[in-house]
KESETI-445625 format. One line per field, with one value per residue (C-alpha): z, y, x; residue number from 1; residue in one letter. Coordinates in Angstrom, 2 decimals. Example, Ala and Ser with C-alpha at 12.3 -4.5 7.8 and 13.67 -1.06 7.14 Angstrom:
<nodes>
z: c(7.80, 7.14)
y: c(-4.50, -1.06)
x: c(12.30, 13.67)
resi: c(1, 2)
resn: c(A, S)
</nodes>
This chain:
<nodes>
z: c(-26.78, -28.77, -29.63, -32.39, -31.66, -31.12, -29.75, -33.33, -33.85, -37.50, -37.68, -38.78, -40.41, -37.77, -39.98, -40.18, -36.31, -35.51, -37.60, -36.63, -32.69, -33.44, -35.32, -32.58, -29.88, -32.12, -32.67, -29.52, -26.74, -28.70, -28.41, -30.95, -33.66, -33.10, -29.37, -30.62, -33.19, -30.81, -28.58, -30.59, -32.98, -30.31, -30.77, -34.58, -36.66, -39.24, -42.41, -41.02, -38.33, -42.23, -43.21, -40.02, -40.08, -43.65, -42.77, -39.78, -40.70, -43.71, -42.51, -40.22, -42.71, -45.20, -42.81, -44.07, -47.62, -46.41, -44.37, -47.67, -49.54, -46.74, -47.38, -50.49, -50.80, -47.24, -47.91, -44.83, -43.02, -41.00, -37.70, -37.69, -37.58, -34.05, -33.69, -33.97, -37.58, -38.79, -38.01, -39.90, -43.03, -42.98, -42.71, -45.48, -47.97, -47.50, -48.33, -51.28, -52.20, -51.61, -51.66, -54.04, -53.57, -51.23, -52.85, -52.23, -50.58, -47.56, -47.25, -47.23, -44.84, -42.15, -42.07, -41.16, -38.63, -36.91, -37.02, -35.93, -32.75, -31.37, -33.04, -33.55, -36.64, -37.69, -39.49, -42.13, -43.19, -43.03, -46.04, -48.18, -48.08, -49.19, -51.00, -53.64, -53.72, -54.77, -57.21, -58.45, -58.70, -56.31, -59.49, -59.81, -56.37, -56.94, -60.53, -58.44, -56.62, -58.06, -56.51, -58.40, -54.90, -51.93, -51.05, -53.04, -52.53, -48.84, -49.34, -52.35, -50.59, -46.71, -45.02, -42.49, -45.25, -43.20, -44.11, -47.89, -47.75, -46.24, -48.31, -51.49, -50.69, -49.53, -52.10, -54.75, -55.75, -57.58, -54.55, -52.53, -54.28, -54.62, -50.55, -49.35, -52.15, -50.44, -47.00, -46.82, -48.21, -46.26, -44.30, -44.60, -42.15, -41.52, -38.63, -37.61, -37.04, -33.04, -34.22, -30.51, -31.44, -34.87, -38.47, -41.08, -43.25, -40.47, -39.35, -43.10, -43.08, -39.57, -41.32, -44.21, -43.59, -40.66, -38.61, -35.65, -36.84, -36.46, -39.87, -40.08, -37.85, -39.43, -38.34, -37.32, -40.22, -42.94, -45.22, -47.12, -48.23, -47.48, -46.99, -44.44, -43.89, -42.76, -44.78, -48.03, -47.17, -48.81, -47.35, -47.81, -49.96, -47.72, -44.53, -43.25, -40.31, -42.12, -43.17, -45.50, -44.97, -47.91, -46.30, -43.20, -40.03, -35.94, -34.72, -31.57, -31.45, -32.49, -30.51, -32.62, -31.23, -27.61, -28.19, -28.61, -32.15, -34.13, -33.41, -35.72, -36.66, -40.02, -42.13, -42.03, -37.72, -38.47, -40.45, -37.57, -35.06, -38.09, -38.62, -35.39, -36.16, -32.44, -32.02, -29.04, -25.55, -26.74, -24.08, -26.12, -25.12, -26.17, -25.75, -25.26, -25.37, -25.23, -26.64, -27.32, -31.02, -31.83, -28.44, -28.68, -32.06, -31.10, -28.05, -31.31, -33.52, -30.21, -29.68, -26.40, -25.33, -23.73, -22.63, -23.89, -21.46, -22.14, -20.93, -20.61, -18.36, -18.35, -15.39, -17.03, -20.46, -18.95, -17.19, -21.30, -22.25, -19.47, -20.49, -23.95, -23.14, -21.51, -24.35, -26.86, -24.82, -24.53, -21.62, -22.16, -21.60, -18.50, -18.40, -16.19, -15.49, -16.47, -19.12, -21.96, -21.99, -19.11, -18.55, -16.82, -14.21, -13.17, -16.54, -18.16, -21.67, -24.63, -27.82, -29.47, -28.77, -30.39, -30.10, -31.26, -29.53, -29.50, -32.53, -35.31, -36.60, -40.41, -41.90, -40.20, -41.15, -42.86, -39.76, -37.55, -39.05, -36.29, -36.66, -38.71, -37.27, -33.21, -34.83, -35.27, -37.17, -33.64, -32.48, -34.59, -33.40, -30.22, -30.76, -32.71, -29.35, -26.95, -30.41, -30.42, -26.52, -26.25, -29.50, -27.42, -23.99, -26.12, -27.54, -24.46, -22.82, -26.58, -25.99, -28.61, -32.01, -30.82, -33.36, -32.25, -34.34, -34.99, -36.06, -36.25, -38.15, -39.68, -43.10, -41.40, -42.30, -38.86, -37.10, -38.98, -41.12, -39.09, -36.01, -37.06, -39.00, -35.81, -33.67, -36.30, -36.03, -32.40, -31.91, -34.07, -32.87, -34.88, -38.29, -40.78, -41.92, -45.40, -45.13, -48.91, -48.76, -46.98, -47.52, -51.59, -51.97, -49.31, -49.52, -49.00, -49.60, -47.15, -44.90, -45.20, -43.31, -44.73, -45.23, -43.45, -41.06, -39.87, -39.51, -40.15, -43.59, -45.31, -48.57, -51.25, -50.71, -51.98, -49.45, -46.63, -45.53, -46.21, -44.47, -45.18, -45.74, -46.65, -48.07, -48.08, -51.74, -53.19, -50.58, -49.54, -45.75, -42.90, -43.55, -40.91, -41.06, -40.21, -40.03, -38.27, -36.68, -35.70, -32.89, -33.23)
y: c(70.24, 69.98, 66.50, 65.64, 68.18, 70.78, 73.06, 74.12, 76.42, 75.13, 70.98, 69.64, 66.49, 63.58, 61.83, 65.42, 66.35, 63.32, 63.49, 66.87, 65.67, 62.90, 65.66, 67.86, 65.13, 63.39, 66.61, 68.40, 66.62, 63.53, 61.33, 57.52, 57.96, 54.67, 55.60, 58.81, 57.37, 54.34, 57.27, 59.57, 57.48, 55.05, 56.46, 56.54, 54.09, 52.22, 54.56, 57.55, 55.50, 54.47, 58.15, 59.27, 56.62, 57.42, 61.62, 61.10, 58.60, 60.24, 63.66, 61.98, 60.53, 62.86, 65.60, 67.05, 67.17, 68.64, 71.55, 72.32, 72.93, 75.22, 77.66, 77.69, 78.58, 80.72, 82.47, 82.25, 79.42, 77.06, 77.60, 80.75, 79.31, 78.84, 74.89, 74.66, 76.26, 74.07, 71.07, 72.24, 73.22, 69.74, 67.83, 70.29, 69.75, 66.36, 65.61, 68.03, 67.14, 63.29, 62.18, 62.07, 61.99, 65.22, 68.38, 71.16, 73.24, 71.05, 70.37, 74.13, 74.78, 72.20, 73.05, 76.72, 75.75, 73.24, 76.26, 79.03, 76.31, 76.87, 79.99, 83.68, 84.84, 81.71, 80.26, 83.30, 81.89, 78.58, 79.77, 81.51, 79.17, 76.07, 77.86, 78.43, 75.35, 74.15, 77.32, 76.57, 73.11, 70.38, 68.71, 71.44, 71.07, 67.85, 68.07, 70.89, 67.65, 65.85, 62.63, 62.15, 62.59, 61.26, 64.60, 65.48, 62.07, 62.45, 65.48, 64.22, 60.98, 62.90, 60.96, 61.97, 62.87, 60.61, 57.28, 58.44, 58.65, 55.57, 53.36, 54.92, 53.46, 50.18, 49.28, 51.38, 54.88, 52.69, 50.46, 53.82, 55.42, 52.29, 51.77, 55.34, 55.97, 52.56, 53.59, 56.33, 53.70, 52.01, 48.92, 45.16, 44.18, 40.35, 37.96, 35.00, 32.23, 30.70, 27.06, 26.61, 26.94, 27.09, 26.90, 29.36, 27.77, 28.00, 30.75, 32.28, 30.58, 32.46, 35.75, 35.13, 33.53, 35.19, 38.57, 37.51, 39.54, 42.86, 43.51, 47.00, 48.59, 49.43, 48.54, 51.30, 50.91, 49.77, 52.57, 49.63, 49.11, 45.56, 44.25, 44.58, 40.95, 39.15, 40.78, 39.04, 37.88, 35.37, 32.63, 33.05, 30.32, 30.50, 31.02, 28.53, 30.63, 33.49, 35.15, 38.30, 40.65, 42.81, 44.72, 46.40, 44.91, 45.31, 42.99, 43.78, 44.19, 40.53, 37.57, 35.88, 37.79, 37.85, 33.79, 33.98, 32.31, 34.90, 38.48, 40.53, 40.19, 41.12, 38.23, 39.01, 38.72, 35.37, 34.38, 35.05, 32.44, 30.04, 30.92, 29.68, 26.27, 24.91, 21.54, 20.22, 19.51, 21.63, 24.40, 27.75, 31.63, 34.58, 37.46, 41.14, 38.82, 41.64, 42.64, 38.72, 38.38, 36.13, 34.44, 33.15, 31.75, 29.65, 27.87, 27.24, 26.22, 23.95, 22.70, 24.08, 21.73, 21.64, 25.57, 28.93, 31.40, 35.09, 37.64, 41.11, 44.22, 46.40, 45.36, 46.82, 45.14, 41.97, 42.34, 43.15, 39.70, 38.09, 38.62, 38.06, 34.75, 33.44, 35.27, 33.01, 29.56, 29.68, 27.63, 26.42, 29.97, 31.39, 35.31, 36.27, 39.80, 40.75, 42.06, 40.50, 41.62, 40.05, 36.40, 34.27, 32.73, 29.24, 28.15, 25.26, 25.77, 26.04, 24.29, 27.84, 31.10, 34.02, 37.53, 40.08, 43.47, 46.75, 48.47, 51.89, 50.42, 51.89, 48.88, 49.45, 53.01, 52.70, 50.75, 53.17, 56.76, 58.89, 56.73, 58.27, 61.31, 59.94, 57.59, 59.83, 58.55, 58.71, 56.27, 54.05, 53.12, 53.33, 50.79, 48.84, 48.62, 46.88, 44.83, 43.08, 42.74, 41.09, 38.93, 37.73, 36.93, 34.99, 32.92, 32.19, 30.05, 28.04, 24.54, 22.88, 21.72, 24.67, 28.05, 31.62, 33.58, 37.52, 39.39, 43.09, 45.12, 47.75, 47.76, 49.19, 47.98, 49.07, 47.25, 44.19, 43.24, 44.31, 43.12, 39.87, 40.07, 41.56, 38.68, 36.06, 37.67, 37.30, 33.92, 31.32, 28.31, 29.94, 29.54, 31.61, 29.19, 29.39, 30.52, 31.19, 27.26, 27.76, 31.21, 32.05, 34.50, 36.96, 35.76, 38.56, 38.56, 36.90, 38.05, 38.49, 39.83, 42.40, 40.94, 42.64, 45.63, 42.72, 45.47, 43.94, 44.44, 43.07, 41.86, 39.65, 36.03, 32.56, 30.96, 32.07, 31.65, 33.83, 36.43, 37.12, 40.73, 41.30, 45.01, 46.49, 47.54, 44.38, 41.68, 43.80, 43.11, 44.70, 45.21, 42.64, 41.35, 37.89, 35.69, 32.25, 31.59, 28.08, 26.94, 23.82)
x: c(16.74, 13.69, 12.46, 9.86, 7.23, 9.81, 7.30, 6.87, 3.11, 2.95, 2.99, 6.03, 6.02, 7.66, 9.91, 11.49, 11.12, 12.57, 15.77, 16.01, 16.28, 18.59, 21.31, 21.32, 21.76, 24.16, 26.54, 25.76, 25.59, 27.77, 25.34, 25.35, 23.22, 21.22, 20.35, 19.08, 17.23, 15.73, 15.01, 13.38, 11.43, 9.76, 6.45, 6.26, 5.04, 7.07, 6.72, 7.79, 10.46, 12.03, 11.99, 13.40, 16.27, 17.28, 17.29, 18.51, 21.32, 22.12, 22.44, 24.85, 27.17, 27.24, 27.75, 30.98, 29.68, 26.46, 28.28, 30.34, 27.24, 25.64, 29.07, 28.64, 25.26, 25.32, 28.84, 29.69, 31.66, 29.35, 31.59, 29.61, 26.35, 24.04, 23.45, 19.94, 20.51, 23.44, 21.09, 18.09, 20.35, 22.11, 18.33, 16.81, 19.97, 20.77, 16.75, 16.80, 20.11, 20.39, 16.44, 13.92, 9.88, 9.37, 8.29, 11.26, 8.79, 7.79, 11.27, 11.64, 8.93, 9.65, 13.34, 12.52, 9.76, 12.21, 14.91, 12.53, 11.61, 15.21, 16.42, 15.01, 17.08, 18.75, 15.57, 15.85, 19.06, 17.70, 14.83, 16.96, 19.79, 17.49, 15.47, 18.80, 19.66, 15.89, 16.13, 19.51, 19.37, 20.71, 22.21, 24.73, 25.76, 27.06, 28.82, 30.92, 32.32, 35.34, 36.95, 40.15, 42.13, 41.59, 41.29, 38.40, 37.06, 36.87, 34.37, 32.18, 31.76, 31.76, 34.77, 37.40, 40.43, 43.13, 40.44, 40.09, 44.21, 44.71, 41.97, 43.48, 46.72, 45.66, 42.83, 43.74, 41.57, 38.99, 38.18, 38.07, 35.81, 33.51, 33.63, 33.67, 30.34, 28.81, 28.86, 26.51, 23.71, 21.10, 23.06, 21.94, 19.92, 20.87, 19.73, 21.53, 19.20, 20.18, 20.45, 19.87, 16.37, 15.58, 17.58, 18.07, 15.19, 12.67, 13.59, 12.83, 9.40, 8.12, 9.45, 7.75, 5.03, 2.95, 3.11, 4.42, 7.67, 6.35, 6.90, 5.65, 8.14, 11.99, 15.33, 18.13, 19.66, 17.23, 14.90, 13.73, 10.44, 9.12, 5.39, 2.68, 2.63, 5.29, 8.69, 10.60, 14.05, 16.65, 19.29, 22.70, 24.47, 27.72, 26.67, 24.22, 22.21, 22.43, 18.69, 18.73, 15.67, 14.53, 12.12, 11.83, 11.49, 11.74, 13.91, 13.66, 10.06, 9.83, 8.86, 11.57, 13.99, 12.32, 12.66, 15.99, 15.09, 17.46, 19.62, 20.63, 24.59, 26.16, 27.27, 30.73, 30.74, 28.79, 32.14, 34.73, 33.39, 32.52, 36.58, 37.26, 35.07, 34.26, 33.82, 30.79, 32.81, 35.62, 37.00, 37.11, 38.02, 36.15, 38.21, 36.20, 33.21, 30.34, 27.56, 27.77, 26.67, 29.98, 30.10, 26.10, 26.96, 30.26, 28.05, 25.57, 28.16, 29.14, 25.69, 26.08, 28.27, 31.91, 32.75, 33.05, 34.59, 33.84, 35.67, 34.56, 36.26, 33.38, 30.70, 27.76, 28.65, 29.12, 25.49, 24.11, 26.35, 24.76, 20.87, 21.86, 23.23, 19.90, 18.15, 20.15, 20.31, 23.94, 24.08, 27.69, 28.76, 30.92, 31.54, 35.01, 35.14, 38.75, 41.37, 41.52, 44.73, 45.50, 46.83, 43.91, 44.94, 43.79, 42.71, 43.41, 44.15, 42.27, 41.41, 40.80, 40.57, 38.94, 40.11, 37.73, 39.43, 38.14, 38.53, 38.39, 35.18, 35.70, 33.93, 30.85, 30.49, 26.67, 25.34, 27.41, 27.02, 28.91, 31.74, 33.39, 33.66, 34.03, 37.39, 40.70, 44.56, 46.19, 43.46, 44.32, 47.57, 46.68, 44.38, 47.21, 48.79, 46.07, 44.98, 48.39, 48.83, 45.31, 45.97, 48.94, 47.56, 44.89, 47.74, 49.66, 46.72, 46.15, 47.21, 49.54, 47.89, 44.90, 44.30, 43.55, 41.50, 41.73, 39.07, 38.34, 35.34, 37.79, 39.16, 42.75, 46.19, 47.87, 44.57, 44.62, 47.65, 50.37, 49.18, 49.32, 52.67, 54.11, 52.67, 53.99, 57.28, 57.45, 55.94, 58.12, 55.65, 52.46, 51.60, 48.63, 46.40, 45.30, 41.36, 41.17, 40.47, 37.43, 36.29, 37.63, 34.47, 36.31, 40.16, 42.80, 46.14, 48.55, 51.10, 54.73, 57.31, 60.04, 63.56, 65.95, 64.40, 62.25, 59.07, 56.06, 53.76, 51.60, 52.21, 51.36, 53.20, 52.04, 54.16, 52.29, 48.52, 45.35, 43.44, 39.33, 38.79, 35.12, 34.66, 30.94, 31.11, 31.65, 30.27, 27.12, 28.01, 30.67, 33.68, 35.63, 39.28, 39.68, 43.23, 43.82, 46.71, 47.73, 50.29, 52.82)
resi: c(1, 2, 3, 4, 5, 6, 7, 8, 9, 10, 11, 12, 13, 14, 15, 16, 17, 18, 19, 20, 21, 22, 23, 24, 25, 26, 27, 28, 29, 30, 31, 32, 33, 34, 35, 36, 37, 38, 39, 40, 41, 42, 43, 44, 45, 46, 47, 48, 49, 50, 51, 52, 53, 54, 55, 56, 57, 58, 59, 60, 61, 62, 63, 64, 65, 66, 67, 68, 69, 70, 71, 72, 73, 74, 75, 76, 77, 78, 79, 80, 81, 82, 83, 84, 85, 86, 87, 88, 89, 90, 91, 92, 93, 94, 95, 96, 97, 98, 99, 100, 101, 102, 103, 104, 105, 106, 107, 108, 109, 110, 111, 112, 113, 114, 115, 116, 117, 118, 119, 120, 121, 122, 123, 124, 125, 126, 127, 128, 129, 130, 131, 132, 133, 134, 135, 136, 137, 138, 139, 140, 141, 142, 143, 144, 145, 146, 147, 148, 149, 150, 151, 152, 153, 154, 155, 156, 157, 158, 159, 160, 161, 162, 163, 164, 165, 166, 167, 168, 169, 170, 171, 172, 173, 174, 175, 176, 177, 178, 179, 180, 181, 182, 183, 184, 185, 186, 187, 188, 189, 190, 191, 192, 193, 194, 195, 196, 197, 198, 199, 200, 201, 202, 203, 204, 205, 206, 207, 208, 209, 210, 211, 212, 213, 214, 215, 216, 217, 218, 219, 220, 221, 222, 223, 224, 225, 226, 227, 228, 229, 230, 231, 232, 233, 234, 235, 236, 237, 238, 239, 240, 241, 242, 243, 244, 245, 246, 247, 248, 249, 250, 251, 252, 253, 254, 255, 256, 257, 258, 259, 260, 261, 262, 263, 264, 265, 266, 267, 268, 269, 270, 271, 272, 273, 274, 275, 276, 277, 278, 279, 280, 281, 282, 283, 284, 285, 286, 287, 288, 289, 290, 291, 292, 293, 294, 295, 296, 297, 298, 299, 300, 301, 302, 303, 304, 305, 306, 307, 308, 309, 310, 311, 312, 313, 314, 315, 316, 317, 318, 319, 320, 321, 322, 323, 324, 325, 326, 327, 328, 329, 330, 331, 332, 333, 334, 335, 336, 337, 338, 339, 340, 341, 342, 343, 344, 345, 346, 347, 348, 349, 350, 351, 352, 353, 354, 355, 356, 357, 358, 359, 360, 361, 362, 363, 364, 365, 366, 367, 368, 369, 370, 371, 372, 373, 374, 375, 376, 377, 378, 379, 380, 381, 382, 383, 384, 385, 386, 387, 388, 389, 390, 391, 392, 393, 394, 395, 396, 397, 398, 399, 400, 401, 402, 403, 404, 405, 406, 407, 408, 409, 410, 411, 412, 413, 414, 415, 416, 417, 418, 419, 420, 421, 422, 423, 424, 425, 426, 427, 428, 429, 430, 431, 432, 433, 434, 435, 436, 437, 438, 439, 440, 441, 442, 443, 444, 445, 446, 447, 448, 449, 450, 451, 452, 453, 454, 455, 456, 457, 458, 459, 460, 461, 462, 463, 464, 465, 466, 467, 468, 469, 470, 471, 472, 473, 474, 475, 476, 477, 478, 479, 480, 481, 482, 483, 484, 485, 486, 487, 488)
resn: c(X, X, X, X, X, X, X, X, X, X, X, X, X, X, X, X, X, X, X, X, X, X, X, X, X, X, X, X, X, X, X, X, X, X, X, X, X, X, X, X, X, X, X, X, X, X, X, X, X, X, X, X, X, X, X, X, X, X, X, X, X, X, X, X, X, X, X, X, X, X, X, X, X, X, X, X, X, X, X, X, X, X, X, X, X, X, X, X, X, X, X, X, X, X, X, X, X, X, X, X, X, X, X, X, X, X, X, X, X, X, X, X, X, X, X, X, X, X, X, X, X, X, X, X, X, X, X, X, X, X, X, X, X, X, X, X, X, X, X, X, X, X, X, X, X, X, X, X, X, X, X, X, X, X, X, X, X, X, X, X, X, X, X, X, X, X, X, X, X, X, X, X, X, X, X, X, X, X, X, X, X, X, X, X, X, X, X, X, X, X, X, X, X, X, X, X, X, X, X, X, X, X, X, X, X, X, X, X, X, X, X, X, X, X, X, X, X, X, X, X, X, X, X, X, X, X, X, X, X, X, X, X, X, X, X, X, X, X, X, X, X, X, X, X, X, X, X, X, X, X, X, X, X, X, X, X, X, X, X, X, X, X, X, X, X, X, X, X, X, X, X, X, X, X, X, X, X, X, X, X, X, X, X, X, X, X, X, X, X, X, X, X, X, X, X, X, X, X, X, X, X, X, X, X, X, X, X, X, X, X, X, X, X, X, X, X, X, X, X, X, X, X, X, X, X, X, X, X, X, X, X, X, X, X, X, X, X, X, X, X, X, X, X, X, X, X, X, X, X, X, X, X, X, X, X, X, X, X, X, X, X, X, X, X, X, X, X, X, X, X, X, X, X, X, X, X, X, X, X, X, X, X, X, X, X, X, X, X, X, X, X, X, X, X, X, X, X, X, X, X, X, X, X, X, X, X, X, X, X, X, X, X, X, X, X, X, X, X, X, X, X, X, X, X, X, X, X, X, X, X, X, X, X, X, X, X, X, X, X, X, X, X, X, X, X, X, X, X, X, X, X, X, X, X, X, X, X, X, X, X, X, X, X, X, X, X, X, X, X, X, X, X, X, X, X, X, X, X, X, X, X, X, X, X, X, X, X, X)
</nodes>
């Protein structure tokens, strides 16, 4: 497998060598597309670790459209096609196709160098396919793409067609279009500030105001230019520890982030534990606890007092939890090694519980760019299943008066919606709170249950509570599910 030399005679530029190592690790040895990336770009510096994160990432996502446009221009279908050459057609089109700033020839050039490394015919193809589609136009490519199905969506915008079905019936074809067109841009790179040691405001001032932050290296998900100097950022008006930065920046190259000062977490995961609202000296549960972004910011929100016990199955992801916990000063926090689907036993019970289960992931799709093609329908359901079994073992240890709090980073019906319908319908003594009170900038519509089959939907019902459903398109964050249930 080459990496970003790839043994090449003629010099290949490293932004390009380095993308070209992360597709072939991502799609054929199935690696994740950040620890490729992490991998193979440690040794660059920050401008070309920005260009390799936005070829690389974007080569990822918009694979399916990318492969479409190789068959078209190759005449031949890309199942046909040796490895090494699929990769250095999906890197040269999605840069010719997608980016601007590059003339077409490097882009050219380095694709068939990076081909010819692994392949001794295949980097012909490689020249004369891109070397149409710079002759013929990449514009034309793309005016060939329609989206007024979610069938023709799903390959204009590169999802799985079963996601483009199922968002076109749940947020309607505009909404679709709007989310599946968002998710192959750059993600926002937000940092919670660890109130443990620092707020939100000087946090911002360190960031901005000397280099301790290591501004010159990128995040895994940025491609935004920022400054030399310390990096631009803004505050969040809703979220209180919640720091925005504009340009690029290694988090975890950063003593802040060594200090346990700040970690990087979307804002919508910084709303689920604020949903859950902890009070100092409470006892809370953290359910599937790890890799501890939402379990470090309840023992903030807590002051670190009272408990929060995290649970987590998985030894070696309990270990991670565990150095992120001294990391972040969360000294209120005790991991058990168990199911979260499993009833603890021994435990008193608790004022609230959060239950953030395992999940499809489809609102984290620009952060995540394999995603989308690891995640399949019949996993979904399956998922459904453990979701609602965990949701209720978190319930059974609540105390009276106490609320649970389910949360999910998928924008899924089955996931999210009916799970809690089912659970409502099953547990008489629980009630949906109304979060639109507290969080009307992300409110989604409540939750009914259908009159006589008694299955579970969702549905639109001013009788009942409020979910939160932020959607990346329109709130410029993940896309997370939150509802809050409350016992009697």
């Amino acid at each position: 497998m080459p990496g970003p030399s790839n043994g090449s005679k003629v010099a290949v530029a490293p932004a390009r060598a380095c993308a070209y190592a992360v597709l072939r690790r991502v799609f054929e040895q199935g690696a994740f597309a950040e620890r490729a990336l992490r991998a193979e770009a440690r040794s660059l510096p920050g401008r070309d670790r920005r260009l390799a994160t936005r070829l690389a990432y974007g080569a990822v996502q918009r694979r399916r459209t990318l492969d479409h446009f190789a068959e078209v221009l190759s005449e031949r279908p890309t199942a046909r096609l040796e490895a090494p050459v699929l990769a250095a057609l999906r890197l040269g089109l999605y840069e010719l196709v997608y980016l601007a700033g590059a003339p077409d020839r490097a882009v050219v050039a380095d694709a068939v160098e990076l081909a010819k490394a692994s392949s001794r015919a295949g980097h012909g193809l490689v020249n004369a396919v891109l070397r149409r589609a710079a002759r013929e136009g990449t514009d034309s490519l793309l005016r060939g793409l329609a989206d007024d199905t979610p069938e023709q969506a799903a390959l204009k915008h590169s999802h799985p067609t079963w996601v483009a079905r199922m968002w076109w019936e749940q947020l309607g074809a505009d909404a679709a279009r709007a989310l599946m067109d968002y998710d192959n841009e750059p993600s926002e790179l937000a940092l919670r500030a660890n109130t443990l040691v620092m707020d939100a405001n000087a946090l911002a001032e360190r960031l901005t105001g000397d280099a301790s932050g290591s501004a010159g290296e990128a995040p895994a998900a940025s491609g935004m230019r920022g400054t030399q100097r310390g990096v631009k950022v803004h505050l969040d008006a809703k979220i209180p520890e919640a720091v925005i930065v504009e340009g690029p920046f290694d988090v975890h190259g950063s003593p802040l982030w060594r200090t346990g000062a700040c970690i990087a977490q979307s804002r919508a995961s910084m709303l689920a534990a604020r949903s859950v609202a902890p009070r100092p000296g409470e006892r809370v549960l953290d359910l599937c606890a790890a890799p501890g972004g939402k379990t470090t910011h309840l023992s903030a929100l807590m002051d670190a007092r009272g408990e929060v016990v995290a649970v987590e199955r998985d030894r070696r992801r309990a270990g991670e939890l565990a150095s992120t916990l001294r990391r972040m000063h969360a000294g209120n926090v005790r991991i058990e090694l168990a199911d979260a689907a499993a009833p603890l036993a021994g435990e008193a019970p608790f004022d609230r519980v959060l239950v953030d289960p395992p999940c499809s992931g489809l609102g984290t799709l620009q952060a995540r760019p394999d995603k989308r093609w690891r995640v399949t329908e019949e996993d979904v359901e399956e998922m459904a299943r453990a979701q609602a079994a965990i949701l209720a073992a978190g319930a059974d240890v609540l105390r009276p008066g106490g609320v649970v709090v389910y949360s999910t980073c998928t924008i899924s019906a089955i996931e999210n919606e009916r799970v809690v319908a089912a659970f409502l319908d099953s547990h008489d003594d629980f009630t949906l709170d109304d979060l639109a009170a507290e969080l009307p900038s992300y409110a989604h519509w409540p939750l009914a249950r259908e009159g006589g089959s008694g299955a579970p939907v969702a549905a639109r019902c001013s009788s009942t509570g409020s979910t939160v459903l932020t959607l990346p398109h329109r709130d410029r964050t993940a896309g997370f599910f939150i509802a809050r249930l409350r016992k009697a």
